[in-house]
N, C-alpha and C positions, 0 to 999 in steps of 0.2 A: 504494500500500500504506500511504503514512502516513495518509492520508484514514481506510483503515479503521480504524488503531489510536487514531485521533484521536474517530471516533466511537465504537467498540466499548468502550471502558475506561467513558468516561461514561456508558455505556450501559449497563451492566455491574452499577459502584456505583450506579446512580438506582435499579435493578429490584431490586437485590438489596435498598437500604433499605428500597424499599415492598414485600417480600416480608417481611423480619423485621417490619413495620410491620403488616400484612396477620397473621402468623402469632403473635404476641406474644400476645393475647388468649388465643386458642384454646391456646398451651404453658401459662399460665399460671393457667388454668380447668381443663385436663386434669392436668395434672404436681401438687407437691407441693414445699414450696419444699425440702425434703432430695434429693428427685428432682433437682430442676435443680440444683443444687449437683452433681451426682453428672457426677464429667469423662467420665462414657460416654455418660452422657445428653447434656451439650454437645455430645459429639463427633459424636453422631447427628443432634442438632441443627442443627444447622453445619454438615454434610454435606447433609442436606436441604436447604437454604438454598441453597447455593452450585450445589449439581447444578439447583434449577428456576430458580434467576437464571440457571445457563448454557445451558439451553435456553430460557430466552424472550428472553434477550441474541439466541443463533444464530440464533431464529424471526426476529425481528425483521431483523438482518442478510440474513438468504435474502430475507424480503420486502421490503426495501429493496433488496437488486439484482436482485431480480426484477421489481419496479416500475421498475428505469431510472433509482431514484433517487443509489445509488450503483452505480460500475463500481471494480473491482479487479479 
């Protein structure tokens, strides 16, 4: 089980950068800089963000033990 929390966290923050990194253009071409200022706007923002880091984190995890690469 340390195995997984030892790759999963790294795993986690690397996707989640190159998702903000990936998504940054596209907020800042659509939005308006009063919009992103606006804490609901963040907060939807942020939420986004973190829900598809944590499903391509999981993806990722499923196919790594489904490939045999890790076991837990």
């Amino acid at each position: 089980m340390k195995t997984f929390w030892i790759i999963a966290i790294p795993l986690f923050i690397g996707i989640t950068f190159l998702v903000i990194k990936f998504f940054e253009g596209f907020m800042k071409k659509e939005t308006t800089e009063k919009t992103r200022k606006n804490w609901t706007s963040k907060m939807y923002y942020w939420h986004f963000i973190l829900m598809i880091s944590g499903a391509l984190t999981t993806l990722i995890i499923l196919l790594l033990k489904w490939g045999d690469v890790l076991t837990f």
